[in-house]
C-alpha positions in Angstrom: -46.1 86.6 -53.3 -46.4 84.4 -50.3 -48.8 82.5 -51.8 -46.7 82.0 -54.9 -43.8 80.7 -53.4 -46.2 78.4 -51.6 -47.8 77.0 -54.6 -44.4 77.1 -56.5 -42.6 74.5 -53.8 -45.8 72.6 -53.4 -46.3 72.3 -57.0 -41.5 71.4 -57.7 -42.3 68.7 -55.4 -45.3 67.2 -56.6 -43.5 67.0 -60.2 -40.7 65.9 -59.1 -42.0 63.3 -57.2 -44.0 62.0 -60.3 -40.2 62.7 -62.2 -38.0 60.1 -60.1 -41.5 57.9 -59.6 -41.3 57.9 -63.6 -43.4 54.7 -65.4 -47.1 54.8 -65.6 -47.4 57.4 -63.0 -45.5 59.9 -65.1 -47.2 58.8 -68.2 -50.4 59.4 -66.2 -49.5 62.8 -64.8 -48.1 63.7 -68.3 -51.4 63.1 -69.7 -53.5 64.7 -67.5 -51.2 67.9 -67.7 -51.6 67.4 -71.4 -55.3 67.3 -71.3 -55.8 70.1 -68.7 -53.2 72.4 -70.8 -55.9 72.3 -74.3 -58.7 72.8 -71.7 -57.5 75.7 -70.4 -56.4 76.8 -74.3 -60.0 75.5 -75.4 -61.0 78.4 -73.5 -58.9 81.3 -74.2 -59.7 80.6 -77.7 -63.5 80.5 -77.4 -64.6 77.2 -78.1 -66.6 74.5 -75.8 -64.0 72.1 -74.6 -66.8 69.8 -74.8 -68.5 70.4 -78.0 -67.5 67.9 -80.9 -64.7 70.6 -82.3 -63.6 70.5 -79.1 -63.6 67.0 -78.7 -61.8 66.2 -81.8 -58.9 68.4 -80.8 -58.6 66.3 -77.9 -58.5 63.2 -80.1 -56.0 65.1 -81.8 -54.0 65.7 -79.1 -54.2 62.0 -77.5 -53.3 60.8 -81.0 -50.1 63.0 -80.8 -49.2 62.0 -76.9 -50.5 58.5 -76.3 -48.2 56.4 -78.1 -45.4 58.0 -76.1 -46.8 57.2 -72.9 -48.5 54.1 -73.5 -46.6 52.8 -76.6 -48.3 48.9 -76.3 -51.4 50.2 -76.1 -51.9 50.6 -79.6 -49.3 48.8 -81.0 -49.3 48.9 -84.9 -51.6 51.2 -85.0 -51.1 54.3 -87.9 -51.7 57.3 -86.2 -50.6 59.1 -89.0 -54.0 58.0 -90.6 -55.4 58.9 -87.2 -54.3 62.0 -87.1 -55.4 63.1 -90.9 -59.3 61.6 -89.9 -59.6 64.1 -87.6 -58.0 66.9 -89.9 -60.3 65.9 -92.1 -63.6 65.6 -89.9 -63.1 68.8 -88.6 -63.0 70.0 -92.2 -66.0 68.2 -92.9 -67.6 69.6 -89.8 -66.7 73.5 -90.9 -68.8 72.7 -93.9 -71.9 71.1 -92.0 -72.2 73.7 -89.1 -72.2 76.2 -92.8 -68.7 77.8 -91.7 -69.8 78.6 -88.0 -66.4 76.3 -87.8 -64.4 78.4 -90.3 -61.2 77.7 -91.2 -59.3 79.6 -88.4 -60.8 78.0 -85.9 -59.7 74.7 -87.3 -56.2 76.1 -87.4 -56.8 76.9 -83.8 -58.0 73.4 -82.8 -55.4 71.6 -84.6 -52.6 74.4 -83.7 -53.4 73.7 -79.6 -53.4 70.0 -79.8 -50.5 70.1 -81.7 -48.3 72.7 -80.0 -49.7 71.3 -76.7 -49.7 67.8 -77.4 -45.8 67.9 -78.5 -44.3 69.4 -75.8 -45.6 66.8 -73.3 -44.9 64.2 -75.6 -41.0 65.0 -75.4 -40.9 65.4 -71.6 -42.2 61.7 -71.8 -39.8 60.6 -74.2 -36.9 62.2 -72.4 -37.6 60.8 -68.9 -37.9 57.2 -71.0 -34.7 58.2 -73.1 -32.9 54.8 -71.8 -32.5 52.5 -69.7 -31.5 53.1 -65.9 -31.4 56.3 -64.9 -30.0 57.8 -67.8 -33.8 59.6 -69.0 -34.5 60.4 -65.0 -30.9 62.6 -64.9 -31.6 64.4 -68.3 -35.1 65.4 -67.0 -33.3 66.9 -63.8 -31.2 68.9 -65.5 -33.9 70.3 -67.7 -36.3 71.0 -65.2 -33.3 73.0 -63.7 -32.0 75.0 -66.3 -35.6 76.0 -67.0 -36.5 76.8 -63.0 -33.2 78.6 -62.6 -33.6 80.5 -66.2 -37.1 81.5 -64.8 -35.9 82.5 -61.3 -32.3 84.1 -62.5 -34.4 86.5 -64.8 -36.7 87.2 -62.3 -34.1 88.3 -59.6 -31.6 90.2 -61.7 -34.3 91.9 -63.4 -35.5 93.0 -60.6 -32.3 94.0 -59.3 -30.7 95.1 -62.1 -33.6 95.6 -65.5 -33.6 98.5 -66.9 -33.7 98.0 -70.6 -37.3 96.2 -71.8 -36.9 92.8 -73.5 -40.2 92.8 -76.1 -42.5 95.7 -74.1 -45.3 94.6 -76.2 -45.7 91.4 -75.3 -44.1 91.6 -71.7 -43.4 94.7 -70.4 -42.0 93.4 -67.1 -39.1 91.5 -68.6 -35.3 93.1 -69.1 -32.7 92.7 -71.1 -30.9 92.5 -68.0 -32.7 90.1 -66.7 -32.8 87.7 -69.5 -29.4 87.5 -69.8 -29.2 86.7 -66.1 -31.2 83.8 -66.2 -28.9 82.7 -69.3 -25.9 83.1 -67.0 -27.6 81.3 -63.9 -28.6 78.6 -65.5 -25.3 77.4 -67.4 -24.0 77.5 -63.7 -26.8 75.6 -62.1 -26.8 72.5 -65.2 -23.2 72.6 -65.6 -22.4 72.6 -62.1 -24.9 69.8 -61.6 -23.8 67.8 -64.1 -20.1 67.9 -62.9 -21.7 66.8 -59.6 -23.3 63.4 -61.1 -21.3 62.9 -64.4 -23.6 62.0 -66.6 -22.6 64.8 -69.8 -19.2 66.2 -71.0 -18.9 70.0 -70.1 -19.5 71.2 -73.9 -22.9 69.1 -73.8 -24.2 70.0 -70.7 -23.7 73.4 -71.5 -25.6 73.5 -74.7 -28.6 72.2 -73.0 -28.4 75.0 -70.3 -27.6 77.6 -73.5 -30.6 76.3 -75.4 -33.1 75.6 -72.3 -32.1 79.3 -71.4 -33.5 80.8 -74.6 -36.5 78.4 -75.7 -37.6 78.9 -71.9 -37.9 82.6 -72.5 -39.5 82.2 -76.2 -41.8 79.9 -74.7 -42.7 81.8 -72.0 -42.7 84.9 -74.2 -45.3 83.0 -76.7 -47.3 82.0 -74.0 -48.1 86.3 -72.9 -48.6 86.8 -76.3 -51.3 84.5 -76.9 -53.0 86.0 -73.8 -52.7 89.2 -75.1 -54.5 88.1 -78.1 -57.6 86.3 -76.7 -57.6 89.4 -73.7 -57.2 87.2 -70.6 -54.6 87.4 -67.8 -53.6 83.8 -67.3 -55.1 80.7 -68.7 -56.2 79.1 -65.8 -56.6 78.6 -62.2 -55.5 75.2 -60.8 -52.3 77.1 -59.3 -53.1 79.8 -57.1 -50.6 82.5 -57.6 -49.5 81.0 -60.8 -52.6 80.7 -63.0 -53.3 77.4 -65.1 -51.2 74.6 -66.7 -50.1 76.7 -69.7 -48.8 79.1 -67.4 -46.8 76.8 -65.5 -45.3 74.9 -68.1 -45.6 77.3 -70.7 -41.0 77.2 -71.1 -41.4 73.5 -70.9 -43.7 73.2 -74.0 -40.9 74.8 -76.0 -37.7 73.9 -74.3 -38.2 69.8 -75.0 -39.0 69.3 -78.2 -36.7 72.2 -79.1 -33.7 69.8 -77.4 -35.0 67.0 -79.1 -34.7 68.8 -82.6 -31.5 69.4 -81.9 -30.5 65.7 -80.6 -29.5 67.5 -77.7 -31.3 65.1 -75.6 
């Protein structure tokens, strides 16, 4: 536990740093999160991160996430037409390896780069919403209402669970205590948000309501795709934590999922 809480500070003020730094180290950062993230997935699935599969689902990914962090990079390029290359070389590849690449494992490769590659893309885009500090705040109160969703479940779970959430995915998570982290973190963005004005009550609540429950479906997604491939977290790289997916497991769901709904 000690080691967690270590890790867990070490790890808020690293991001956060990288958060208000924003720019090219963010963009960097983003990235390498990105990257790291389909490693780690790479491997819960089965496949050599560095075999050509592999290697085209990272193409797919940095075809997803580069031109939102390095939009004049490429500029004019179609990475739709990217994108469908690489669909369709993988494809080809299935047929050339004489289906030792079968089709599920395509859907794997594309669905990892894809699930992964999205949710970093929108924490890009939000922290680059606008101009000034408008994208820096909106990141803050995110990255809030998903810590204090995380922690308020956590803590009133454990004070007060006694009814199991989804048992067969997570049996360690209440009913109780998902509602608490709901509660906690309407009071920690709203409160914020009265603090440094940047949203209307109503809107600032909507992004604590909606960051409450896509930060518990993400994180419930994320158990039960290590239930299916049998491992206990998918990395390392935190002690106390596990990997990259672990970590930002909420966050892969809760930004695009705001985005959707022009909530951000």
């Amino acid at each position: 536990m000690k080691q967690r809480m270590i890790t867990g500070v070490l790890g808020g003020i690293i991001f956060l740093a990288m958060v208000f730094m924003g720019g090219l180290w963010y963009s960097i950062f983003i990235l390498l999160l990105a990257l790291i993230g389909l490693y780690e997935f790479l491997r819960m699935a089965g496949f050599r991160p560095m075999g050509l599969p592999g290697l085209l689902s990272y193409l797919l990914l940095l075809g997803t996430i580069w031109p939102f962090l390095f939009s004049g990079t490429f500029a004019g390029v179609d990475f739709s037409s990217v994108l469908m290359s690489i669909l369709l070389l993988l494809l080809f590849y299935s047929v050339l390896s004489k289906n030792q690449l079968h089709i599920e494992h395509i859907a794997l490769l594309v669905l990892g780069a894809l699930y992964i590659g999205y949710g970093f893309r929108y924490m890009a885009a939000t922290r680059d919403i606008a101009s000034g500090d408008v994208g820096l705040w909106l990141t803050i109160l995110v990255l809030l209402g998903i810590w204090s969703t995380d922690s308020g479940a956590y803590f009133v779970g454990r004070a007060m669970g006694k009814r199991k959430l989804w048992p067969a995915i997570s049996p360690n998570k209440t009913v109780e205590g998902s509602i608490g982290g709901l509660v906690i973190a309407l009071i920690v963005v709203v409160g914020v948000n009265a603090i440094i004005g940047l949203l209307s009550f109503g809107h600032a609540a909507a992004i604590a309501f909606i960051t409450a429950i896509a930060a518990q479906m993400g994180d419930l997604v994320e158990s039960a795709m290590k239930r299916h491939f049998g491992v206990k977290d998918s990395g390392r790289i935190f002690p106390g934590h596990g990997g990259v997916l672990d970590r930002f497991d909420s966050f892969l769901f809760v930004f695009p999922i705001l985005h959707l709904l022009h909530l951000l």
